[in-house]
Z-matrix of the N, CA and C atoms (Angstrom, degrees):
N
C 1 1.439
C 2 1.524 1 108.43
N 3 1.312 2 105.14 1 114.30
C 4 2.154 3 117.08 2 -175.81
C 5 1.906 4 90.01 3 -66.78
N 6 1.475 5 110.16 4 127.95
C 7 1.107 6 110.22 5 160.87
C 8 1.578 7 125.98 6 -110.65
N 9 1.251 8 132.81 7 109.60
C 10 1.614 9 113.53 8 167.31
C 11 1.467 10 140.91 9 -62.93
N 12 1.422 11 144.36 10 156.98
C 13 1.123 12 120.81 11 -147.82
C 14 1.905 13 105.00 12 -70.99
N 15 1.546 14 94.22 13 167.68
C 16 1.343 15 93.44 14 -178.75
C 17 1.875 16 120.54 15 -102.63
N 18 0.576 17 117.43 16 152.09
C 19 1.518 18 136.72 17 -178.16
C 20 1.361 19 95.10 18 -78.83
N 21 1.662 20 124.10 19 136.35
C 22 1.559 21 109.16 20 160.25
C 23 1.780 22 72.03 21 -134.83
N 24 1.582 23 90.94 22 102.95
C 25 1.781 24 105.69 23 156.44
C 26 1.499 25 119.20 24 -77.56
N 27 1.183 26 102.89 25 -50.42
C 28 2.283 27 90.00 26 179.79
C 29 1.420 28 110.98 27 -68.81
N 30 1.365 29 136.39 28 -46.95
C 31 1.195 30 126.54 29 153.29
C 32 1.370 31 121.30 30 -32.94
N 33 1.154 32 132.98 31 -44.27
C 34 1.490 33 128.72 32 -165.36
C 35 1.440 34 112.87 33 -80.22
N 36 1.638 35 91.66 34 -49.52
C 37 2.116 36 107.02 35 178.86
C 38 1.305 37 94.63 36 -69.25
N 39 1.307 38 156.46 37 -50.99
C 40 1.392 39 156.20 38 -155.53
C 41 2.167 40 87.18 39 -60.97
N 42 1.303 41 117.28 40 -59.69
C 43 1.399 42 122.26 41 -164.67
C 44 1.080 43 103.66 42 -88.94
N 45 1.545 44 132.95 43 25.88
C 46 1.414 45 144.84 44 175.11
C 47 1.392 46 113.57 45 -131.82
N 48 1.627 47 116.45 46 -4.68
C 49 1.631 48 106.34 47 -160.74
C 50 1.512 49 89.56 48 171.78
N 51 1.575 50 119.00 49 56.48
C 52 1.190 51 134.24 50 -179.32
C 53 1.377 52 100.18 51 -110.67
N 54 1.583 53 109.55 52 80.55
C 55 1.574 54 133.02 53 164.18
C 56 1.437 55 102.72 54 -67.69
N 57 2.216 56 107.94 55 143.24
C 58 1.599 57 101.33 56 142.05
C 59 1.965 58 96.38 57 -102.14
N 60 1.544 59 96.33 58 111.85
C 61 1.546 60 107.49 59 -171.11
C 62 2.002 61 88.88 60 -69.34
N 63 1.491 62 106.87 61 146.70
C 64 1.502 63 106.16 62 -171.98
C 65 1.326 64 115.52 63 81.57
N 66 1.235 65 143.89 64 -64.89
C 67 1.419 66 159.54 65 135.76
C 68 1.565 67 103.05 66 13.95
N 69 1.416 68 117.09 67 118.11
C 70 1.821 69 135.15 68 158.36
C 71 0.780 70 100.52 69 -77.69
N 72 1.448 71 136.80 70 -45.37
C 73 1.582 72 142.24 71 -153.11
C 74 1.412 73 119.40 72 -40.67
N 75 1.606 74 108.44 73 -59.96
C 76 1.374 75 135.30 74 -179.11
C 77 1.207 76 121.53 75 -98.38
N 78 1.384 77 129.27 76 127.49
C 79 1.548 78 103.08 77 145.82
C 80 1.830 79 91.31 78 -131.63
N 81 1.538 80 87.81 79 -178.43
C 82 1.603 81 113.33 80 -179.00
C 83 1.456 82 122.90 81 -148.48
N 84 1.714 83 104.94 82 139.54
C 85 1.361 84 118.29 83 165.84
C 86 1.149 85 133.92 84 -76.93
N 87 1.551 86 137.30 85 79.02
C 88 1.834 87 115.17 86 177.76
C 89 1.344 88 137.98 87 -90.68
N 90 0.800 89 103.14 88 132.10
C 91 2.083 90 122.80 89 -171.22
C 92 1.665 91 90.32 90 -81.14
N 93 1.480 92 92.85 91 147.91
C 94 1.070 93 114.75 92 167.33
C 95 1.587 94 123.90 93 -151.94
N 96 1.702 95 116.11 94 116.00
C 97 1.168 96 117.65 95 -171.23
C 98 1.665 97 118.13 96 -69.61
N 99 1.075 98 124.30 97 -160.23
C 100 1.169 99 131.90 98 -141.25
C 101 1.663 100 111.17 99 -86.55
N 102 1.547 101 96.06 100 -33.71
C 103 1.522 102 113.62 101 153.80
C 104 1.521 103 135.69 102 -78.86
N 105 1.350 104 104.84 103 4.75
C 106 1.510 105 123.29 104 -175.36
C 107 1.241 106 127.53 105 29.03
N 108 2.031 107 91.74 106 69.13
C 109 1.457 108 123.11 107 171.47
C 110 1.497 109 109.81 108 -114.90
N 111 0.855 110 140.74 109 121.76
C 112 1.414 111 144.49 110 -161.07
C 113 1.529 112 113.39 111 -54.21
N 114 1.557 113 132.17 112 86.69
C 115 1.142 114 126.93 113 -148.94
C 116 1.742 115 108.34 114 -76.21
N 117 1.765 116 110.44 115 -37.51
C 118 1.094 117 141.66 116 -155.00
C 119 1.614 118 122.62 117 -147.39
N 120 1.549 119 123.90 118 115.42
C 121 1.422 120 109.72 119 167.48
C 122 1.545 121 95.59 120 -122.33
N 123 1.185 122 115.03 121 153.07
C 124 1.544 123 123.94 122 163.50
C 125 1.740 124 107.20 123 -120.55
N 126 1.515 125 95.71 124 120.94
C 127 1.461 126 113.23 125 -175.43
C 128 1.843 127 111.98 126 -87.92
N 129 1.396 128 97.22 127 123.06
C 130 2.384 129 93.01 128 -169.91
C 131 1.328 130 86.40 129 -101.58
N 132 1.386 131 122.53 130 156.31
C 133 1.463 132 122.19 131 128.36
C 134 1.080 133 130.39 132 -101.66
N 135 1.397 134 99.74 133 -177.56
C 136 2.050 135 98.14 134 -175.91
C 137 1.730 136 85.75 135 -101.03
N 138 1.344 137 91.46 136 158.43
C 139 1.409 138 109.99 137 -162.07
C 140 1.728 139 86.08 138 -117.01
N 141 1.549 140 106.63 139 118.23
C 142 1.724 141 113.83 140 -169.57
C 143 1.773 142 115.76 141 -58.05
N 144 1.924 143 101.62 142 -25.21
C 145 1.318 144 103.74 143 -164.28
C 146 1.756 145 112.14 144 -94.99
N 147 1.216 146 114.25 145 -11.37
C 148 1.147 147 120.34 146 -171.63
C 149 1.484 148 100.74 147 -132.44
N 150 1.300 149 140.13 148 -23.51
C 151 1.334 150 133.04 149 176.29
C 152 1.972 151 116.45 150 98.76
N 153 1.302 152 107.59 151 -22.85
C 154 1.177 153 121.14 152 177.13
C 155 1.775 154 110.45 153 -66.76
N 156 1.202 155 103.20 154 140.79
C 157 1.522 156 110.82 155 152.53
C 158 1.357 157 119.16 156 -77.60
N 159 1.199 158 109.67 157 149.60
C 160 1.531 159 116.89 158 165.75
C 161 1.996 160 108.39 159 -159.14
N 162 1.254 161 92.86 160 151.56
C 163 1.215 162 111.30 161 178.09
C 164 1.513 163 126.22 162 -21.51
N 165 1.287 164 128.26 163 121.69
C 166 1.851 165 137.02 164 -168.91
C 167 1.529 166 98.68 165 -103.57
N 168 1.497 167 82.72 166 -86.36
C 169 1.849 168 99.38 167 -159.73
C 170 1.688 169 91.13 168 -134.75
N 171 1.774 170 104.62 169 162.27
C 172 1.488 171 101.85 170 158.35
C 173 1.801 172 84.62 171 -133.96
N 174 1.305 173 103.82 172 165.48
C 175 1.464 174 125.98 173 -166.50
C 176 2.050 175 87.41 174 -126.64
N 177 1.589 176 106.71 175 138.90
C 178 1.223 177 95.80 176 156.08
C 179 1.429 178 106.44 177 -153.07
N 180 1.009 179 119.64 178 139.35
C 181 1.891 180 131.48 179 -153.02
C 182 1.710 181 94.09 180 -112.15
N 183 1.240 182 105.33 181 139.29
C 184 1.796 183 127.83 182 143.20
C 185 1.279 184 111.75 183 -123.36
N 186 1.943 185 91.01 184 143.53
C 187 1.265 186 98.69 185 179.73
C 188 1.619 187 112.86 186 -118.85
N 189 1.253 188 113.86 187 -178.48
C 190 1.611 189 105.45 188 167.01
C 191 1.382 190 108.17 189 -117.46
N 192 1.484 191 83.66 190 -171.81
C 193 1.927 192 86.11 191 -152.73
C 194 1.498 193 115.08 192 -58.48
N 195 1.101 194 107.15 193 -13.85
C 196 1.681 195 108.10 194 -167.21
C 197 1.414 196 106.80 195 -114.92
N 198 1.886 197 124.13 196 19.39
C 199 1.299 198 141.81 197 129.22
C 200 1.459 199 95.48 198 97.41
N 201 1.086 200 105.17 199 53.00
C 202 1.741 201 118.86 200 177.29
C 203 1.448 202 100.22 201 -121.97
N 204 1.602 203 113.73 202 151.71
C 205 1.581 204 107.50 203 -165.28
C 206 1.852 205 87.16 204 -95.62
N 207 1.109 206 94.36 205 150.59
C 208 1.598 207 128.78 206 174.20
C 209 0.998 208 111.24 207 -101.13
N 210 1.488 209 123.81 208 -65.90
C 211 1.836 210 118.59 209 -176.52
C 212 1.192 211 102.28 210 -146.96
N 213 1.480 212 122.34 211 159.31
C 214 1.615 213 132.25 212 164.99
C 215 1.313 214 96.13 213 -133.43
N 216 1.819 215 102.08 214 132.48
C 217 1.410 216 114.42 215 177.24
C 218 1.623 217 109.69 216 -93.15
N 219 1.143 218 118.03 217 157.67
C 220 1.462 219 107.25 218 169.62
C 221 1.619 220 98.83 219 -145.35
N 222 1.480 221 94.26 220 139.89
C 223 1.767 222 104.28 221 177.93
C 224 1.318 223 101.45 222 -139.17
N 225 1.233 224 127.36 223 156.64
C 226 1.480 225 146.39 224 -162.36
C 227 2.245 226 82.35 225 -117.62
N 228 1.600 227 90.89 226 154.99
C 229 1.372 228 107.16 227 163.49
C 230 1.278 229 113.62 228 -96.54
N 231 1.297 230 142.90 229 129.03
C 232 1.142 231 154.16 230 -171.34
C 233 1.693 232 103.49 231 -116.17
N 234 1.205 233 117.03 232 93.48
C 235 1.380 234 133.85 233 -165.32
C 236 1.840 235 103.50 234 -68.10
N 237 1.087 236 137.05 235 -66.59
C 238 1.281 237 139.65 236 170.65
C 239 1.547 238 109.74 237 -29.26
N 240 1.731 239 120.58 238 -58.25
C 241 1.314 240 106.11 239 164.68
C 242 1.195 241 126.20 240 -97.27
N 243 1.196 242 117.84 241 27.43
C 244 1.749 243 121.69 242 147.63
C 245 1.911 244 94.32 243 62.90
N 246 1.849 245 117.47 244 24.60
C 247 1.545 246 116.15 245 173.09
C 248 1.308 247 108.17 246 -136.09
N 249 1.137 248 113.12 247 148.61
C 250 1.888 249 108.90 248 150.14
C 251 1.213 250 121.08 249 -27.47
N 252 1.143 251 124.94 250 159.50
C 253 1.820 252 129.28 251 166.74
C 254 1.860 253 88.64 252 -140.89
N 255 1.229 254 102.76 253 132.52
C 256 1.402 255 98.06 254 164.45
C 257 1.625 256 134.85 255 -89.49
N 258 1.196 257 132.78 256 128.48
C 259 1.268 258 136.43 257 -142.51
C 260 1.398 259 105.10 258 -115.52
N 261 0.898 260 131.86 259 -59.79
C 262 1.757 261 134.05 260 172.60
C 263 1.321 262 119.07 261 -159.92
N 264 1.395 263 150.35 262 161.66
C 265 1.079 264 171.53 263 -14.78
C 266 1.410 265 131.08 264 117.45
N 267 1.513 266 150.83 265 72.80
C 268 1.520 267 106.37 266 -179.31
C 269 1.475 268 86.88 267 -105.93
N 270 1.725 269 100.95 268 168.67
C 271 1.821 270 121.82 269 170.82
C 272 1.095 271 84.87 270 -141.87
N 273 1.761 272 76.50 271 124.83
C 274 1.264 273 98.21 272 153.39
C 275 1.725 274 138.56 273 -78.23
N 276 1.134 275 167.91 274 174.58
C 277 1.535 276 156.87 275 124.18
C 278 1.743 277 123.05 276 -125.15
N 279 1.077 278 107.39 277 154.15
C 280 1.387 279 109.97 278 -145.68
C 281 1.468 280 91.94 279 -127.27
N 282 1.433 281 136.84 280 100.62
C 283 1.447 282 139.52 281 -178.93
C 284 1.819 283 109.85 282 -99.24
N 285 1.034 284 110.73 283 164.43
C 286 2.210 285 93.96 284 175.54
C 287 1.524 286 103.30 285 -69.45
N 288 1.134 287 123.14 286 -41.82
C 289 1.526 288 122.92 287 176.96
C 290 1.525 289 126.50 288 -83.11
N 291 1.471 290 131.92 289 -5.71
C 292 1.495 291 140.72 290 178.32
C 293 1.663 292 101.51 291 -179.47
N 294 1.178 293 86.21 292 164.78
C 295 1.534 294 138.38 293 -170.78
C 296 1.713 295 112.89 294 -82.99
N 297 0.810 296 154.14 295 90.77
C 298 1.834 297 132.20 296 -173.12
C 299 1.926 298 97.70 297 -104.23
N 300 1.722 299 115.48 298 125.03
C 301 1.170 300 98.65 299 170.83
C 302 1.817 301 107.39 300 -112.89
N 303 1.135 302 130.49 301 128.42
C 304 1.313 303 124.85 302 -154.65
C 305 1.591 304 95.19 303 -106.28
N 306 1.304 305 122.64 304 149.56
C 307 1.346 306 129.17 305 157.68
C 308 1.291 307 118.66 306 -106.66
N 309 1.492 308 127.72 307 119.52
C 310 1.298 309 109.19 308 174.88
C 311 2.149 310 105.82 309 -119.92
N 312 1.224 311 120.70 310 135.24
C 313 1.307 312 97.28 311 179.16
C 314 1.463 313 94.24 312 -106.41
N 315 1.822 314 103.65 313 165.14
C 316 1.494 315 131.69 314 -155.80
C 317 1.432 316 99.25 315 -70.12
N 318 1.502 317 137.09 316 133.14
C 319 1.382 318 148.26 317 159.31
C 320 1.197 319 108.18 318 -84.60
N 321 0.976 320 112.44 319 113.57
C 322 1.865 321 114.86 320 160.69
C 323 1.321 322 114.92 321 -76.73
N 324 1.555 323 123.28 322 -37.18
C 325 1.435 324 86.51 323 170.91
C 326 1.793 325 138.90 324 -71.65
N 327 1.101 326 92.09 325 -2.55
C 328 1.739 327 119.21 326 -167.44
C 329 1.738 328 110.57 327 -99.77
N 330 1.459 329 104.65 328 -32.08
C 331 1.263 330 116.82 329 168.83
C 332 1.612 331 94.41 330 74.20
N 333 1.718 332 123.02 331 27.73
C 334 1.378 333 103.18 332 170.34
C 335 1.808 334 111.42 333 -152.72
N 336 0.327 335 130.27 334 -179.11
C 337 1.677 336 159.49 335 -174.77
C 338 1.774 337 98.16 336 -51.73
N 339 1.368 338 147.03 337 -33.82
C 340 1.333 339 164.15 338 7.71
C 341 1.685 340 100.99 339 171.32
N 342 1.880 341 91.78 340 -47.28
C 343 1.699 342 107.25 341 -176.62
C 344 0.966 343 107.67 342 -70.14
N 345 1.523 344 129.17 343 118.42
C 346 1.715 345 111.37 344 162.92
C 347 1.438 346 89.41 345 -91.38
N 348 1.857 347 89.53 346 -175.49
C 349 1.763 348 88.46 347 -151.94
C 350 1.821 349 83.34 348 -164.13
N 351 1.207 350 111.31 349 -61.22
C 352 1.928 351 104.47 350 -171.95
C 353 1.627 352 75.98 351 -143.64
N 354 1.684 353 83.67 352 176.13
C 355 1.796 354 121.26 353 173.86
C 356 1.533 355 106.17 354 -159.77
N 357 0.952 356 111.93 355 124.83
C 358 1.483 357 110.87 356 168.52
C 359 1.476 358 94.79 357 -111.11
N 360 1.918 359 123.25 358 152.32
C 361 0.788 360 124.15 359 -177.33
C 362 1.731 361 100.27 360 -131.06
N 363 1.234 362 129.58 361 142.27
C 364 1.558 363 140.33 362 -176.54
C 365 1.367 364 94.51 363 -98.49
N 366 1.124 365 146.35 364 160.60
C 367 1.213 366 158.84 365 161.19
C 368 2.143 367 113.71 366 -162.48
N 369 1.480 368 105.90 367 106.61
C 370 1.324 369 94.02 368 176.89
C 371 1.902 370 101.06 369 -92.44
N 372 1.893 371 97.54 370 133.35
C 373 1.377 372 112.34 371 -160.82
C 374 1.790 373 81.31 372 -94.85
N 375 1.541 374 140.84 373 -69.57
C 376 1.278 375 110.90 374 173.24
C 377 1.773 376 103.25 375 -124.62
N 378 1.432 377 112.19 376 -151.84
C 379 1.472 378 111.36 377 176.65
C 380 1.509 379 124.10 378 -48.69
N 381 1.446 380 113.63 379 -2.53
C 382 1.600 381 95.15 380 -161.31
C 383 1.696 382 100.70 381 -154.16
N 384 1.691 383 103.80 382 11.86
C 385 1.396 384 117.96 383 177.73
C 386 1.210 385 112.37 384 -140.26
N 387 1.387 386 118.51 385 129.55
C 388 1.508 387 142.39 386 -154.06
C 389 1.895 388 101.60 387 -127.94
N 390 1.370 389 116.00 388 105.89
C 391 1.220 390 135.03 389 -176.61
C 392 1.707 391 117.26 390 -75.71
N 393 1.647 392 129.07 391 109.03
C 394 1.350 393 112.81 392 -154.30
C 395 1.701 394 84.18 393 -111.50
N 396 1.071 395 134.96 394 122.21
C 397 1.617 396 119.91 395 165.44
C 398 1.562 397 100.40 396 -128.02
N 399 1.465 398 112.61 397 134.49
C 400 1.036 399 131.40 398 -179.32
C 401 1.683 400 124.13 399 -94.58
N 402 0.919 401 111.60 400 130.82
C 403 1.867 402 108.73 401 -179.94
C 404 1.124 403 117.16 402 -127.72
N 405 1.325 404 125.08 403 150.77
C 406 1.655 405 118.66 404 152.52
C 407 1.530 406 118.73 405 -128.77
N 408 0.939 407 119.89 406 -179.87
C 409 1.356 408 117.43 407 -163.72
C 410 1.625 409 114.51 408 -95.17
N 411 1.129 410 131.23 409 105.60
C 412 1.322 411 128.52 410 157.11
C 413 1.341 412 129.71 411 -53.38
N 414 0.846 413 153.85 412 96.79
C 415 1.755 414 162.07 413 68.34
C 416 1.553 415 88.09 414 66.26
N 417 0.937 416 123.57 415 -108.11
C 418 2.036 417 139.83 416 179.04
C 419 1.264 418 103.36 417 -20.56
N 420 1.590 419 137.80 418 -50.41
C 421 1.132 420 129.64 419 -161.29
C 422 1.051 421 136.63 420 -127.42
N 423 1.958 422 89.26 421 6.68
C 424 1.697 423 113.49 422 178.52
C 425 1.060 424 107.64 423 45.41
N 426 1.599 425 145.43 424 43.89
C 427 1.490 426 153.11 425 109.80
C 428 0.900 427 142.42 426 -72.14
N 429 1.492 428 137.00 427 149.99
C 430 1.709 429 127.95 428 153.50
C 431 1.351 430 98.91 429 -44.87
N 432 1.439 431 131.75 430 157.34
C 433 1.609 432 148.77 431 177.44
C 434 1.789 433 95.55 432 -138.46
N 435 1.709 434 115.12 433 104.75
C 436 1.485 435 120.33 434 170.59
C 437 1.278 436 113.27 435 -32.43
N 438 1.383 437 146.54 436 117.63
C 439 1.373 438 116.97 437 168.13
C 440 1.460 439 112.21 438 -107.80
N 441 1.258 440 123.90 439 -17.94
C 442 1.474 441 137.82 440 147.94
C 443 1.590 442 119.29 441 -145.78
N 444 1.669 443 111.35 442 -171.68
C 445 1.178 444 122.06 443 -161.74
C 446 1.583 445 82.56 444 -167.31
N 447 1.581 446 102.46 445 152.18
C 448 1.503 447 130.73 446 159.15
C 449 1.550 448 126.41 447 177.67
N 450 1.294 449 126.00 448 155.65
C 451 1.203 450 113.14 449 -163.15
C 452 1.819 451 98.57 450 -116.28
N 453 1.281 452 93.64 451 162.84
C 454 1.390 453 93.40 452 -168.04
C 455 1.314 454 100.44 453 -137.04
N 456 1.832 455 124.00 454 134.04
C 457 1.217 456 117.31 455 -140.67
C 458 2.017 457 100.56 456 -132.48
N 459 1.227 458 96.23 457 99.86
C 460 1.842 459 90.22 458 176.57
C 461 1.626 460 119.26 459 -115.09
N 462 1.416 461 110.85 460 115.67
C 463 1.592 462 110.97 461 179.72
C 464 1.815 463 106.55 462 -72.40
N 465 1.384 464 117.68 463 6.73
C 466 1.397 465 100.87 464 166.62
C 467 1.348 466 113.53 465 -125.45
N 468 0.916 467 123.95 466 37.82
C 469 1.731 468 132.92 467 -168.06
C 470 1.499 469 93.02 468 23.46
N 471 1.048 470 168.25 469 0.82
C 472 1.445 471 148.12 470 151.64
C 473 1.333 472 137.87 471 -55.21
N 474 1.604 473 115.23 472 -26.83
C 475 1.473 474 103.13 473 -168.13
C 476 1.603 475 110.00 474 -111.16
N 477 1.299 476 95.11 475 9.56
C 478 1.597 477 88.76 476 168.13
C 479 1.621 478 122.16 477 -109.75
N 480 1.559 479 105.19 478 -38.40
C 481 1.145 480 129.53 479 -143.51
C 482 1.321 481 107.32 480 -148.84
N 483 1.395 482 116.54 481 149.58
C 484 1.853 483 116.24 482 153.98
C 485 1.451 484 114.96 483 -128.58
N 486 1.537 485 102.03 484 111.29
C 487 1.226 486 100.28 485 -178.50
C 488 1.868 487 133.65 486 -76.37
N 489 1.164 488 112.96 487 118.40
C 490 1.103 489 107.20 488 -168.94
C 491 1.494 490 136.46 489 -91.39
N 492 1.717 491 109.60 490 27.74
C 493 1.326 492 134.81 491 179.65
C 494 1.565 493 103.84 492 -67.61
N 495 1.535 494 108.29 493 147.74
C 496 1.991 495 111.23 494 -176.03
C 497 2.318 496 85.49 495 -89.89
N 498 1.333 497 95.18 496 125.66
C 499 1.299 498 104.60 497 -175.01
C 500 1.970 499 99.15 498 -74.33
């Protein structure tokens, strides 16, 4: 069975629009580029002693041309130097048979993206089962190392996944 790549929509919108709905705690700003895909949100909190928000995290997404996410940046606010610090990375990749989402966190001595760190991999095994295997990176053997696996099972193709096979 030819598969085309897969879509992981609740994963993606969950790390695109991960509200606490009800919640004072948080709020957030989202940017939107020119195609009005959410390029950028910056997450404030309320600060318990004074009541003010101030600066958390900002998130900033690329997509590719056919409006699938590629990467989300994530940086923490570092209040003393009044800048971003960058914190980790995910990439996305899009194969006909799975999904690969990579984590890499930020190296300072390298000044880049550099550490791998996890991979989760999506794999749909048939129409109505979605393959989650988890990895992290070994150091010793310069490989991914499995650290789990499970399958995840939807009779309406909607709540996991969108499959993007021509029916």
């Amino acid at each position: 069975m030819a598969m085309d790549a897969i879509t992981i929509t609740t994963a993606m919108m969950l790390s695109l629009f991960n509200n606490n709905i009800g919640s004072d705690k948080f709020i957030y700003n989202t940017e939107f580029n020119d195609l009005q895909e959410v390029c950028a949100k910056t997450v404030f909190e309320k600060n318990s002693e004074n009541g003010c928000f101030q600066k958390k995290l900002r998130y900033q997404y690329v997509y590719d041309a056919q409006k699938r996410l590629l990467a989300k940046e994530v940086q923490a606010w570092d209040e003393p130097s009044g800048k971003w610090d960058n914190a980790y990375r995910l990439e996305y990749k899009y194969a006909p048979e799975e999904t690969s989402v990579t984590c890499m966190k930020w190296d300072s001595r390298t000044n880049d993206y550099s550490n791998m760190k996890d991979k989760i991999i999506y794999s749909q095994l048939d129409e109505h089962v979605l393959s989650v295997s988890n990895y992290t990176w070994d150091e010793k053997d310069c490989d991914w190392a499995l650290v789990s696996r499970m399958a995840a099972y939807d009779p309406t193709n909607e709540l996991l996944y969108t499959d993007n096979r021509s029916k």
